[in-house]
Phi, psi and omega in degrees: 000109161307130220265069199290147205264148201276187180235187197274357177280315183300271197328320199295293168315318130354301174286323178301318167340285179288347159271357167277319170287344172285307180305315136335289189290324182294266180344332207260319189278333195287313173294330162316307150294322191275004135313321188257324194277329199268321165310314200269017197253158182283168172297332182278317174329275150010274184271001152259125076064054175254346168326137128198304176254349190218151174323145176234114158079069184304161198194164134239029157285352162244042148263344177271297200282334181268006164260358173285342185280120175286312177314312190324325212275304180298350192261327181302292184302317183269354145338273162319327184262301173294351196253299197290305170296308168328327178274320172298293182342270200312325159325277176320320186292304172299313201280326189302331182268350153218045164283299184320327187251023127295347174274115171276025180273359199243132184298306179267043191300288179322250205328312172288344177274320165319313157345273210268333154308311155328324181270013175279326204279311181246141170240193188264299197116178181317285209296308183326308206281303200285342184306312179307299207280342186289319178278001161280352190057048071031323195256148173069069152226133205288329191298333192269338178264345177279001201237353186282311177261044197304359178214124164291127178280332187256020149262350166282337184278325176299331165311288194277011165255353163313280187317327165291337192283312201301149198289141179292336213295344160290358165263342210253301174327292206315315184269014168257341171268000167101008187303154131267169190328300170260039168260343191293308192312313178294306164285333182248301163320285159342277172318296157327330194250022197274357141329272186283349180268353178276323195279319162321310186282352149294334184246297198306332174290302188303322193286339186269297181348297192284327177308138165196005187261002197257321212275304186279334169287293192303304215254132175253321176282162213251348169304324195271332186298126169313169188267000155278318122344339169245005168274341183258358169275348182244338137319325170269297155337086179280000159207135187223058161122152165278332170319302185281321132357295176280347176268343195296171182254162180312309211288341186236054137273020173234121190297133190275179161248026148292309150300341157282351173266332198250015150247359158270342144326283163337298177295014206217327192268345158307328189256359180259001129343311219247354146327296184269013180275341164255008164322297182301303136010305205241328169296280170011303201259347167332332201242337188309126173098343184277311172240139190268133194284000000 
């Protein structure tokens, strides 16, 4: 088969394609390194600008004064903890809520699902939602940070229209062998779905991770507080804490902002770590469930 030759119009297009995405990607990539480069850099480098792709009079002190801050270490652990229950937690509440409303055996399938669309659209607003949480005895509490955003209304929906794709006739074998509902979701749905509930338990994870303003309002004990809440505290904060006082030298009195960069590090590489381990997972499962066949 002869090969046709593109014309200069194809090509010009082509090219331009890939220089708007080199140009994306410069833009999209570059703070990021000069993130990592500027953590490893001394502080005076820093403050003339002398920084821009590779460390300048590389140093790591200022990962030694922030792991030397003993809170750090307590916002990591409640971190980690709002983030692996938080996920489970909201994973459950989505398949509970939109295996039922993939069936159309169920009466109220239309109307809850109309329910939980709504709240895509309309809320209470702030002062409601923290009053509520105030009359829940809620506030300053670990419990309270696992449950306000303990469910996505457009990820329940992304549930159910996966679960809506999958074949009836696998539900109709199970229960000619005797299943009930939830032995069919558990063995059989679940297992099936392990695309999209890896690509969800990715988002859903990154949103606990990342959270810190509600986190900053809800929480008064400094024990409970997440590491964003405590990044952003050392970020605003030019002295943060008697730890870090004592590690800085006469000469730091004031935190530079090398250490704010190698604690916003910190806060940042655990959760793009655990990308590629669900990489495989999660393209697979991006789309699963967005259109329904």
């Amino acid at each position: 088969m002869k090969r046709m030759r593109s014309t200069f119009g194809e090509v010009a297009f082509v090219f331009v394609c890939y220089l708007i995405i080199l140009i994306m990607c410069v833009l999209t990539l570059y703070p990021f390194i000069y993130l990592v480069s500027a953590s490893f850099s001394s502080a005076t480098s820093v403050m003339k600008n002398e920084v821009f792709l590779l460390p300048k009079n590389f140093t790591v002190r200022a990962y030694e004064v922030v792991f030397q801050y003993k809170g750090i270490w307590v916002a990591y652990l409640n971190t980690i903890f709002y983030t692996v229950a938080g996920t489970l937690l909201s994973l459950a509440l989505s398949v509970a809520a939109a295996y039922p409303m993939s069936k159309k055996r169920w009466a109220l399938k239309k109307p809850m699902g109309l329910f939980i669309t709504f709240t895509m659209w309309f809320g209470g607003g702030m002062i409601p939602f923290y009053l509520t949480m105030k009359n829940l005895n809620l506030l300053d509490t670990r419990l309270g940070i696992l449950l306000y955003p303990a469910i996505s209304a457009f990820y329940v929906i992304i549930f159910r229209t996966h679960f809506e794709s999958l074949p009836d006739a696998l539900e109709e074998s199970a229960k000619i062998e005797g299943a009930n509902d939830f032995q069919i979701l558990v063995k059989i749905m679940l297992p099936l779905s392990k695309p999209i509930i890896a690509a969800i338990s990715l988002y859903y994870a990154i949103d606990r991770w990342n959270a810190y303003f509600w986190e900053m309002l809800l929480l008064n004990d400094d024990k409970k507080v997440p590491v964003q809440v405590l990044l952003q505290r050392i970020i605003i904060n030019s002295q943060l804490g008697q730890d870090i006082a004592k590690a800085l030298s006469p000469g730091e009195a004031t935190i530079p902002n090398t250490i704010k960069y190698a604690a916003i590090m910190i806060t940042t590489l655990p959760i793009i770590m655990i990308y590629p381990f669900l990489q495989k997972y999660f393209v697979s499962g991006a789309l699963v469930g967005s259109v329904k066949e």
